[in-house]
Structure formats: structure tokens, C-alpha cells
N, C-alpha and C positions, 0 to 999 in steps of 0.2 A: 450667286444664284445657282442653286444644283436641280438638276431635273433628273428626271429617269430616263434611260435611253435606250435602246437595244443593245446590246453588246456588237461589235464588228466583226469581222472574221479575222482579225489583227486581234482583237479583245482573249481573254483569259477563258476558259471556257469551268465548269462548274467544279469536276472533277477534280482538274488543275490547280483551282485553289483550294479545294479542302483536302489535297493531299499535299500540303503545302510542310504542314507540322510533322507528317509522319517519314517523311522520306528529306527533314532535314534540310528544305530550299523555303527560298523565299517570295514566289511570286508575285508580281505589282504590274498594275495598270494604271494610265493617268489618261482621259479625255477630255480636252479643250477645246470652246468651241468659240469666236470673235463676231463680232459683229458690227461696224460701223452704222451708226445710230445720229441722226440730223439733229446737229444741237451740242451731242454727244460724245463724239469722237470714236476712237474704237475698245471697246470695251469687252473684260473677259465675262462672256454670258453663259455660262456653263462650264462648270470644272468636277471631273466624276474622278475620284482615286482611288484605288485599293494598295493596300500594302505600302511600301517604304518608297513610293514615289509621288511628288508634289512639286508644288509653284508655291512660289509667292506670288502676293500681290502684284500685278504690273506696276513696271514703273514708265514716267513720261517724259523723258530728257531733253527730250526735245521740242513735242509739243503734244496735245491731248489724242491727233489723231495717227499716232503710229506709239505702240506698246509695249516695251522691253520686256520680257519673262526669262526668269532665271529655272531651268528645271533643276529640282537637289533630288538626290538620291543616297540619303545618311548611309549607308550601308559600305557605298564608294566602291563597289566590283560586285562582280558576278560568279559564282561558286556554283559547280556543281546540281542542275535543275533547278537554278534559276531561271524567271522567265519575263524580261520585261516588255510591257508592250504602252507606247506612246502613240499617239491618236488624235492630230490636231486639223482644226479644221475654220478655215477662213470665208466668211461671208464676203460678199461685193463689197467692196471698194475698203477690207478690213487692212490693216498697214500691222504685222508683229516684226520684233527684231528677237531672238531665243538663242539663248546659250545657256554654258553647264558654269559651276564653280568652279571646277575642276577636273581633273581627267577621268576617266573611266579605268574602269580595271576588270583583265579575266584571270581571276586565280588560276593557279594549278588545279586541275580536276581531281576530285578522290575516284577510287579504286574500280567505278563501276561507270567510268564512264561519261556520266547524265549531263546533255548538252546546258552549254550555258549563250541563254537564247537574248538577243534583243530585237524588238522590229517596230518602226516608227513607221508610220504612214502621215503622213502631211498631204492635204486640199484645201489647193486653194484659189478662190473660185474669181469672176472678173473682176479687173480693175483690183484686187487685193495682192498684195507682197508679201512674202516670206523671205525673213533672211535668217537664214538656219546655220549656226556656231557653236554646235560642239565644241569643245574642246576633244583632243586625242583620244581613244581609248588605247589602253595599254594588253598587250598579250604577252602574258607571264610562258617561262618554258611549262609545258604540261598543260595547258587551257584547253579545252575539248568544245569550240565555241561558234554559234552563228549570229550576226549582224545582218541586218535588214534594214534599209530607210527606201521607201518607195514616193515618190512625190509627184502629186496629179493635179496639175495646173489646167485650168479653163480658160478659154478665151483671152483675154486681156491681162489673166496673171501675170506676175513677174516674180523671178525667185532668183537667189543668189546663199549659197552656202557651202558646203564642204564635207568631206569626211575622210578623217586620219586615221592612219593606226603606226602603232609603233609595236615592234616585234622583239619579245625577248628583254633584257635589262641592259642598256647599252653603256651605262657606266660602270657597272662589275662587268663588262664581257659576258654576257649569258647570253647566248645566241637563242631564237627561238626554233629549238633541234627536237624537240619532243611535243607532241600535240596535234591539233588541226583546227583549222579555222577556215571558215565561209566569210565572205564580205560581200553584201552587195548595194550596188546604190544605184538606183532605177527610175529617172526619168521620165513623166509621160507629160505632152502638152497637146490636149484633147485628145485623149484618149493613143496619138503616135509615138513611141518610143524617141526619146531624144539623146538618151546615152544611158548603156547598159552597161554599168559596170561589175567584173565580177573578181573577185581574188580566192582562189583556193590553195589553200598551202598544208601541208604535212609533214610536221615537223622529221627533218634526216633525207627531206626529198631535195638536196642538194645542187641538185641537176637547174631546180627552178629557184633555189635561194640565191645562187651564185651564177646563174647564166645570163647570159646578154640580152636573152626575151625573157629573162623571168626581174629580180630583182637585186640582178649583180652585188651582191653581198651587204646590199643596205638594210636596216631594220627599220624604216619609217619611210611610208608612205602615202600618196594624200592627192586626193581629186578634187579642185574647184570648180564653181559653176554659176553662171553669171546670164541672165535674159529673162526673155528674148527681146533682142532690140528692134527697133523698124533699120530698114538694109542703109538707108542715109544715116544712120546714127554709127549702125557697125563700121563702114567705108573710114569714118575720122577716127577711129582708131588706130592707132600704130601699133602696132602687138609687138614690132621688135623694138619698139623705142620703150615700149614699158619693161621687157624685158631688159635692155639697156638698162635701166634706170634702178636696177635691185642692184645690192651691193655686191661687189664682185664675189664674194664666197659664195652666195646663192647662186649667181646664174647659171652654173654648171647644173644645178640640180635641180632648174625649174624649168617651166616651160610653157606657153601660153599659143591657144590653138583656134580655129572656131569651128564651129558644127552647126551647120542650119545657124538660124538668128541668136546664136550663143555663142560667149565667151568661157572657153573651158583650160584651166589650166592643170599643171601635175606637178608634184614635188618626188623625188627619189631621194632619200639622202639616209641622216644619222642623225638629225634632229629634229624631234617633233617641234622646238619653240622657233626651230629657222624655219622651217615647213609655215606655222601660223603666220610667223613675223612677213613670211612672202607671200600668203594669201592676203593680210592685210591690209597690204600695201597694194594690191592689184583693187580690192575692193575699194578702199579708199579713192581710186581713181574711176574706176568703173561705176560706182554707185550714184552720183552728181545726174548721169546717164539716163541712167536707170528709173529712180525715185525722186527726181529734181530738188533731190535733199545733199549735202555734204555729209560726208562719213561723220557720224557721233561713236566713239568707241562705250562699247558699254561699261559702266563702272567696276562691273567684280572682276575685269581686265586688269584694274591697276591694282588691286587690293589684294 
């Protein structure tokens, strides 16, 4: 079902895409909107695209009223004045699970500069869950690039997701020494900030690649997020027994924390698929919690 809708202030603006051909980038938007419907289950009621960004159909793995969507984006990175903007939004009591096929990517920037933008905004409103699974984005040496994912839970929301980056090419040794990059991933449950996170980096600014408050010479790094639970639910957690419970390689490089009625955890390391593999595995346990469902891993996981 496609409707017409305003554009958001996350949305593309008029200019932007028709100077899309002459300056060589490829702008795209994608707005989804869910609905949980009596009868029905939760259903995608609105899907608006422009450019090289789209959905499949949901799929139901589990049962009609919670929705797996895969977002593609044929393209596979971001170059120079590209600009993507993702825009989803959950009616009462709507249940999505969303991931990528694959990683992302920020090219090397050409010669002039031109940011390479993405910014997801996610609402979602009572009694509805979002569990948000990117995969990695990758940052090439040279990427000139800003991330954005802002997420605004109402009421009785509940949201569990992440977001990774991995810096540089860490199997040739290409450190990421040249470029710059924004990250940020933002938090709000009625309207109060829940966790603000932000990474700026510049490539050669060494002081913060390799320092003990910055990112001690790791290239991949990655914030979880898990709630809000009621305070009897957070108490039966053991955060150090789940941390225990990752394989010894990880536990150096992970860490699980709480903030207000959320479970937040961090990875630091060299590998974005150990990074996953220990988000996983905390949701896996955390999720039962949450969504009084067992973890279902989504299918384009094993393929």
C-alpha cells in the first residue's frame, strides 16, 4: 500500500535529488510505516522509496504478529554526496525485527570532498518493538562520512539494536589514517535522552586512535542496546555472569553496563563478526525479557 506523505526533516529535500545526476551521487530514501491490525498481525502499510534503497517483502518466522524486513541497498557503500535517509515508524502494539544483507561501506572520498551522509530515524510508539540489526558499516582509508540513527520510543516501547563500525581494512593493515567520520546514535524514550552517543574521528589524529580514552589502536567498534525493562526484571540479571558466559577471546573486549531501565553493552576490538557474534549472544539471552519470545535469528544471518 503506498500513500503520499510529507517528506520529514530526515527526508531528501527537492534540490538534493535532482542534482543527484549532475554532481555524480546517488541519493535515496526509504519510509516505512507498520501497523498492528486485529485479525491481522503487524503489517507493512506504507513503503515510500526513492533511489537504490528498498525492502522486501516482510517475512513471518516466527509468527504473523512480529515482521522481519531486510533493507538492500544494491549499490553496497556510499561515495562522495551520497545521501541516505531511512525513516521508520511503528504504530501501537506493531512487533518489526530489521537487518541489512550485508555490511555497508564509505568509499574513499573523491577530490572535493562531498559528505557521505546516512541518517535513520526510527518511532516507535506504545507497546510496539524495534529490534534494529544492521550489519557493520565499513570505513574505507579516505571516507569523508556522517552516520546518524536517532530512535524515539513512546511510552511502553521497547527497542534492542546496535551499531558498528569498523575502521580502515584490517586484513591488508590499512589503518583508517586519512578521512573523517561523525557517528552518532541517539537515544530518546518520551522525549528524555537515554544514551547519547557520539564518535568523531580524523584520520592522523592519532592521539585518539591510539589512546587509552580514545580507541587504543582498535579498528572496530560497536554499542548495544537493550529495554527498558521494569526494575524486577533488570535486578535478575547478572551482567557479570553473562559476561562470564562469552568465550574467553571476547571478554577482554566486551562489556555490559545499565543506564536507567536499559541494558547497554560495547565492544572494542579487531573484529566486526566477534563484535556481532557477542551482541548475539547477549540478545539471545536478553530478548525472552523483553519480547516474551526466544531469539529467532533471521535467515539472511546464515546465507
Amino acid at each position: 500500500m503506498n500513500t503520499h506523505v510529507p517528506l520529514t526533516d530526515l527526508e531528501l529535500n527537492d534540490s538534493a535529488t535532482s542534482g543527484a545526476s549532475t554532481h555524480g551521487h546517488w541519493p535515496a530514501q526509504l519510509h516505512l510505516r507498520f501497523h498492528r491490525t486485529a485479525g491481522n498481525g503487524c503489517k507493512l502499510v506504507h513503503n515510500r522509496h526513492e533511489g537504490p534503497l528498498v525492502v522486501q517483502r516482510p517475512f513471518y518466522p516466527e509468527d504473523g504478529n512480529l515482521a522481519h524486513v531486510y533493507l538492500l541497498h544494491p549499490p553496497g557503500g556510499l561515495v562522495s554526496g551520497d545521501d541516505l535517509r531511512i525513516h521508520l515508524q511503528l504504530g501501537e502494539a506493531a512487533q518489526v525485527l530489521c537487518t541489512t544483507p550485508g555490511a555497508g561501506r564509505l568509499y574513499r572520498a573523491r577530490s572535493d570532498k562531498r559528505l557521505q551522509q546516512q541518517h535513520c530515524l526510527l518511532e516507535v510508539a506504545a507497546d510496539a518493538s524495534l529490534e534494529w540489526f544492521p550489519l557493520e558499516t565499513l570505513a574505507f582509508r579516505g571516507a569523508h562520512a556522517r552516520l546518524t540513527t536517532e530512535v524515539k520510543l513512546s511510552g511502553t516501547a521497547r527497542f534492542c539494536g546496535w551499531d558498528l563500525i569498523a575502521l580502515g581494512h584490517v586484513a591488508n593493515r590499512v589503518r583508517f589514517d586519512d578521512g573523517e567520520l561523525t557517528q552518532r546514535f541517539r537515544v530518546f524514550h518520551d522525549d528524555v535522552p537515554v544514551l547519547l552517543e557520539q564518535l568523531q574521528l580524523r584520520g592522523g589524529n592519532t592521539a585518539f586512535a591510539d589512546g587509552a580514552a580514545g580507541l587504543r589502536g582498535n579498528s572496530v567498534s560497536g554499542v548495544f542496546l537493550c529495554g527498558p525493562y521494569p526494575e524486577p526484571v533488570l535486578r535478575q540479571f547478572d551482567l557479570i555472569a553473562l559476561q562470564a558466559a562469552l568465550p574467553a577471546a571476547l571478554q577482554d573486549c566486551c562489556g555490559l553496563t545499565r543506564v536507567g531501565t536499559f541494558v547497554v553493552g560495547r565492544y572494542l576490538g579487531d573484529s566486526a563478526s566477534d563484535a556481532r557474534d557477542c551482541f548475539i549472544r547477549w540478545w539471545e539471552v536478553l530478548r525472552p525479557s523483553l519480547l516474551q519470545r526466544p531469539a529467532c535469528k533471521p535467515r539472511i544471518w546464515t546465507t
